[in-house]
N, C-alpha and C positions, 0 to 999 in steps of 0.2 A: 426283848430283842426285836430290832422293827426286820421285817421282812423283805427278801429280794423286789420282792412284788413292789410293796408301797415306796421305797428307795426310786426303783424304775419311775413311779407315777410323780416321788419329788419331784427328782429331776426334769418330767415331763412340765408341770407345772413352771416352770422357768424358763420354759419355751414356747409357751402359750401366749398369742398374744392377748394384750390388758391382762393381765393377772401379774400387776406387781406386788410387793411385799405385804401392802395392806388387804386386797384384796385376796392374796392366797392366805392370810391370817383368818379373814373373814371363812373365809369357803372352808376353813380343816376344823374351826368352831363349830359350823353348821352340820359338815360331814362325819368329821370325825376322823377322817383320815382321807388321804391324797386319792388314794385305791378307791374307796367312795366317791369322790368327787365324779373322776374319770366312769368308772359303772352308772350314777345315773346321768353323765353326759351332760354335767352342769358347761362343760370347758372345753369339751372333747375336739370340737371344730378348730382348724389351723396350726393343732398341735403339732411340732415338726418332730414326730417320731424315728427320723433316721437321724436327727442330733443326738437322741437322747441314748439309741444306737453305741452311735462314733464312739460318745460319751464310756458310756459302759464299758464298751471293744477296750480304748485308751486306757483305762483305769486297771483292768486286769493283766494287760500287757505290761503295765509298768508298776504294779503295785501300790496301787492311790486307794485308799479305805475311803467309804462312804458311810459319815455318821451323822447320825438322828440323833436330837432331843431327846431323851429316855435313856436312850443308852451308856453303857459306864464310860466311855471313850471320850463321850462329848463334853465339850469344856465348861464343869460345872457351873465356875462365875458367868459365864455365858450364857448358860441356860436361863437363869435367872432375869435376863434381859426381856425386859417386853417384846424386841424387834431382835429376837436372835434368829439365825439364818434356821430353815428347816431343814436343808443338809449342811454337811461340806464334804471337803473335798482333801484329805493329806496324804502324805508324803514322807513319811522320814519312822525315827524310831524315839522322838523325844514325849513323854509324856504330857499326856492335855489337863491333867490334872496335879500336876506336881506341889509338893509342900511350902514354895514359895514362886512367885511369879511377877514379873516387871516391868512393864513397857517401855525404851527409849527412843523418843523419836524428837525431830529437829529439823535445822533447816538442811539445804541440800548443797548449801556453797556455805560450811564449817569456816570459822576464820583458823589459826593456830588457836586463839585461845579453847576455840569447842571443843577442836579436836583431843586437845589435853582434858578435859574437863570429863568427858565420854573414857578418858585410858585412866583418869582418875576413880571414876565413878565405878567401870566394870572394877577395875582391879582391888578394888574394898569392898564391893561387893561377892567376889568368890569366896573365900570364906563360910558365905552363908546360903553358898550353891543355888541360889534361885533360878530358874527360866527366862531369859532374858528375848523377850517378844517388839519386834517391829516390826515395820513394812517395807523391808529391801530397796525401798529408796535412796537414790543418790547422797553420800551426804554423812547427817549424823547416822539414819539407820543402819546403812552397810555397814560404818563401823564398827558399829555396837554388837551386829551379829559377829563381823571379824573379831572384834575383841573378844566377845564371851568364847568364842571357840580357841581362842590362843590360850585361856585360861579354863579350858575344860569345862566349862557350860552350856547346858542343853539350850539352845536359842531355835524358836519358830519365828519366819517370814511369812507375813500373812501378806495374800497377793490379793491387787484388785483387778485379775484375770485368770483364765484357764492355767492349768497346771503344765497346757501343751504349749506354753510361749515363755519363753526367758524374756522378763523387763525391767531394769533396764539391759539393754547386752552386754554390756559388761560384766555381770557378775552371773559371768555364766559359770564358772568355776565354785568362787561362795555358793550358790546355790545348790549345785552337787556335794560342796563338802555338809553345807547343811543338812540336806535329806539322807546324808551317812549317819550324821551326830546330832543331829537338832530337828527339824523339820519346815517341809513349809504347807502354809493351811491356805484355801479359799472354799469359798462358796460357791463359786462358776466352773461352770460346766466344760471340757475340753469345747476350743472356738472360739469362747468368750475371747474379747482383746482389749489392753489396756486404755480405757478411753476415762476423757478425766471424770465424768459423772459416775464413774463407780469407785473411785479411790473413797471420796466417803463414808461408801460402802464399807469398804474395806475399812476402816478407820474405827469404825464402832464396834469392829470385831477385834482389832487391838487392843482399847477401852474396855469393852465387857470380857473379855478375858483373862484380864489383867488383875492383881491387887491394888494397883498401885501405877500411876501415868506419870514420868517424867520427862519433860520436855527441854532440851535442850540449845539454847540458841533460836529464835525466831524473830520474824517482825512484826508488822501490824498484823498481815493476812499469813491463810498458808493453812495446810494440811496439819499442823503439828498441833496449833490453834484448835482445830474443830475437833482433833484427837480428845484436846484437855478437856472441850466441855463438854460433850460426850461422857468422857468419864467422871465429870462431875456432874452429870446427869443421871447416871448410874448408881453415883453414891458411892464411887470409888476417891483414893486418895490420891492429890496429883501436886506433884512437885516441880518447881519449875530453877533452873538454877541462874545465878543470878548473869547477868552481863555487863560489859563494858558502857559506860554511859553514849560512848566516840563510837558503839560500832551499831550499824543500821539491823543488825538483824539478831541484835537483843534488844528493841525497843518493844518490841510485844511482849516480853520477859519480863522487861524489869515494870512496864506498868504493869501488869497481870500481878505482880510483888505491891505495888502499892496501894492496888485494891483492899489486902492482907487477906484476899477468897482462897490464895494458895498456900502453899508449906515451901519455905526457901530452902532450895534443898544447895549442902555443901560438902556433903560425903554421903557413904552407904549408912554411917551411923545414924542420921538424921531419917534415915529410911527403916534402920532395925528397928528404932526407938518408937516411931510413930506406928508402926505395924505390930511391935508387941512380938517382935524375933526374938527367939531367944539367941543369946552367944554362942556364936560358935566352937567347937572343940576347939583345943591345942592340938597343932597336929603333933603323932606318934613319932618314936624314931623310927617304925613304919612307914612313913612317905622319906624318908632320907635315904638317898642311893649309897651313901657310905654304908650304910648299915647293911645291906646288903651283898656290896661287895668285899664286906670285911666276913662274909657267911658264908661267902664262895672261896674253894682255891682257884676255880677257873674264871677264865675272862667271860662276862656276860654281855651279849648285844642290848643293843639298847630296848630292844622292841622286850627283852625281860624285864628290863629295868624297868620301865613303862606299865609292866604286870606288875609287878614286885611293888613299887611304889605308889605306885595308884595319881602319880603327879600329873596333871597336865602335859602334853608336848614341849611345849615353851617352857616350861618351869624348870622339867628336867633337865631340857638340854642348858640352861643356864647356870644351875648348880653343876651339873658336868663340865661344862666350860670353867667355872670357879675353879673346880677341885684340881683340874688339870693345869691350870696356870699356874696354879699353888704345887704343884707336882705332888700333887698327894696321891692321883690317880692318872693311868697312862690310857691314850687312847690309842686301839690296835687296826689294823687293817679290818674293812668291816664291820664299821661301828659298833664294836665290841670294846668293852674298859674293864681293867682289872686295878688293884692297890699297886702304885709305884714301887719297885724292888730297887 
């Protein structure tokens, strides 16, 4: 367990000035730890100790875990990263180490076809429950977070800012459903703001965390790009699916396919198979709300049925809408449903 103390001195350490990532690598080799460093005053001078404050103050207020390297929280693929962060900084209640985990990211102006490609890819990939990780980017990322959350998957947005700025603004809402069901991670300190020399930052923390990077829709340049080599720098696996030959922002896609450096990726099969997933169950008559309300005499709301079934949001209320069209089951004031009489 790393200590209040040396947590404070990370943090400290990233507001020092010259003490970027290489050199606070340097200095925690030499020292041994942050809390050392600052005792013999290797760094001491310029440190802005009323950020590191804010910081703190912010984090408790709002419920942001700060975790260390060593720790069982921190995200093991990640640690294993030569240039993994020495803190961060989350938010939410979805696991950093979960039994499968996925990266989607792409460009930020989706044609129809990506879009479809992303509601293909989560929705074959629930089944096999993984963590679905991006970076809340306009675009392919947001959806992917939207998506795994309509299909009950844990999804982290990793930021390349403080946890005290919403970026882009618009997803100010995904972002609060996320830190309900999913979460979201950085490295930066309450203050930090989204400037574009940290997004790469951020980008190698999607990469090293991941099992697996796939990237959907891109062009020649672009963050999605530096995602994939990153993670093929890491030694991870990275899929790229294929594009349109007519559209400009799968040209980076489909050369990166004819390299043959990537895996073409054309459903989640192509992703169980190269990772060595096993198949997933059949589901039980356990996730089926009939089964349920053929167990009850009484009308149940739906927020039971939700417990009882264990389905995603979306999924129940789709079968409920089936079953009621089919007047098998009635829906009552309340959103309560019983067996049609």
């Amino acid at each position: 367990m790393i200590s209040d103390e040396e947590k404070y001195y990370r943090i400290a350490l990233s507001v020092t000035p010259r003490c970027g990532p290489v050199q606070v690598r340097r200095l925690l080799d030499q020292y041994g730890s942050a809390t050392a460093i600052f005792r013999s005053k290797a760094v001491r001078a310029g440190t802005d100790f009323a950020a590191v404050d804010q910081t703190l103050d912010f984090a408790r207020r709002h419920d942001i875990r700060l975790i260390c390297p060593g720790e069982s929280a921190y995200p093991w693929l990640l640690s294993q990263c030569y240039d993994a962060p020495i803190i961060l900084f989350y938010k939410g209640v979805a696991d950093l180490n979960p039994a499968h985990t996925i990266s989607i990211v792409g460009t930020r102006t989706p044609s129809d076809y990506g879009r479809k490609a992303v509601g293909k890819l989560v929705g074959e990939l629930a089944p096999y429950g993984p963590t679905i990780v991006s970076g809340l980017a306009d675009g392919i990322d947001t959806l992917a977070h939207r998506l795994a959350l309509e299909h009950g998957l844990p999804t982290i947005g990793v930021l390349g800012h403080g946890l005290d700025i919403v970026y882009p603004a618009g997803s100010r809402q995904l972002s609060k459903a996320m830190a309900k069901k999913g979460g979201l991670l950085t490295e930066f300190r309450t203050g930090v703001k989204p400037e574009a020399f940290r997004f790469p930052l951020r980008n190698r923390i999607i990469a090293g965390m991941t099992e697996a990077t796939v990237v959907i829709e891109s062009g020649q340049k672009g963050g999605s790009l530096i995602t994939l080599e990153l993670a093929r720098g890491y030694e991870r696996t990275v899929f790229v699916v294929p594009g349109r030959i007519t559209d400009k922002n799968s040209t980076g896609c489909n050369d990166l396919l004819a390299t043959g450096h990537v895996h073409c990726l054309t459903g989640a099969a192509d992703i169980a198979q190269q990772l060595n997933w096993p198949q997933p169950t059949t589901p039980s008559d356990d996730r089926d709300p009939l089964t349920h309300l053929r167990q009850n005499s009484d009308a149940l709301h739906i927020d039971d049925l939700l417990t009882l079934s264990g389905l995603p949001p979306a999924e129940l209320a789709t079968k409920l809408l089936d079953l009621e069209m089919r007047r098998v089951v009635d829906r009552l004031p309340g959103n309560r449903y019983r067996l049609h009489s």
